[in-house]
C-alpha positions as CSV (number, residue, x, y, z in Angstrom):
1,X,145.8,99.5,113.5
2,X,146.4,98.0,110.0
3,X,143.4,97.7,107.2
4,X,144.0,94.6,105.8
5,X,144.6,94.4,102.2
6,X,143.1,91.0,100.9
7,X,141.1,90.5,98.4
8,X,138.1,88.0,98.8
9,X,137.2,85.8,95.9
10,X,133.0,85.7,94.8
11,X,133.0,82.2,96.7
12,X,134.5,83.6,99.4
13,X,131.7,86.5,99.7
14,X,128.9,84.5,99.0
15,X,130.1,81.8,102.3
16,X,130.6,85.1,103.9
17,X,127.0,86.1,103.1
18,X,125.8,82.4,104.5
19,X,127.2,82.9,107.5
20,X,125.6,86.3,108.8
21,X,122.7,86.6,110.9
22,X,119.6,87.4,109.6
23,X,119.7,90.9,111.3
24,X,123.0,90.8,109.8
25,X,121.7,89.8,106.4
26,X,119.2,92.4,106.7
27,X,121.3,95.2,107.2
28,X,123.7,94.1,104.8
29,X,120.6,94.7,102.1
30,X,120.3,97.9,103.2
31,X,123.9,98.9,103.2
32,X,123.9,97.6,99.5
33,X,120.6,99.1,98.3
34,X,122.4,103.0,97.2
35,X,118.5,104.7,97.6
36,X,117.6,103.0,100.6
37,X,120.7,103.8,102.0
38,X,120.2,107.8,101.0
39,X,116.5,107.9,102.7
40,X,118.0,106.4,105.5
41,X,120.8,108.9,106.0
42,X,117.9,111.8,105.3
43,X,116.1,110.4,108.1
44,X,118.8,110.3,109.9
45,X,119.4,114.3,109.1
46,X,116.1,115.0,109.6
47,X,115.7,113.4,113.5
48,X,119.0,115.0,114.7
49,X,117.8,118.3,113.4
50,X,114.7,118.0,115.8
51,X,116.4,116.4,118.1
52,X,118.5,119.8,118.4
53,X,115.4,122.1,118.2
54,X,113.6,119.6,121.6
55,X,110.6,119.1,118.9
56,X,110.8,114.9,118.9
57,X,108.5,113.2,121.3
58,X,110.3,110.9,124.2
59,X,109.9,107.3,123.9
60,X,107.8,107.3,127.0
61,X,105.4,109.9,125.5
62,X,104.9,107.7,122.5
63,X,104.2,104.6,124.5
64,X,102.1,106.1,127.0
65,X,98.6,105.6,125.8
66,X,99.1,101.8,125.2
């Protein structure tokens, strides 16, 4: 597979931007927010790290008192 090498002009990124879902939107905010983006990649660290040692709950533990 290639990368493709063109360049996209401001105009061309913001009708980009228009056209993107508002998930899409949303993470798109998130990607672009640098600190947001670092606590979310902690987070991540964190969870796999307790995923490893069993010590997260299971989604139907969570969800079985409601």
């Amino acid at each position: 597979m290639e990368a493709q090498k063109k360049t996209m002009t401001p105009l061309e990124i913001l009708k980009a931007i228009q056209n993107l879902t508002e998930e899409e939107k949303e993470t798109l905010a998130i990607l672009a927010d640098k600190g947001l983006s670092e606590e979310l990649l902690k987070r991540r660290k964190d969870v796999i790290a307790e995923m490893q040692k069993g010590e997260l709950i299971s989604e139907e533990d969570l969800f079985r008192g409601i």
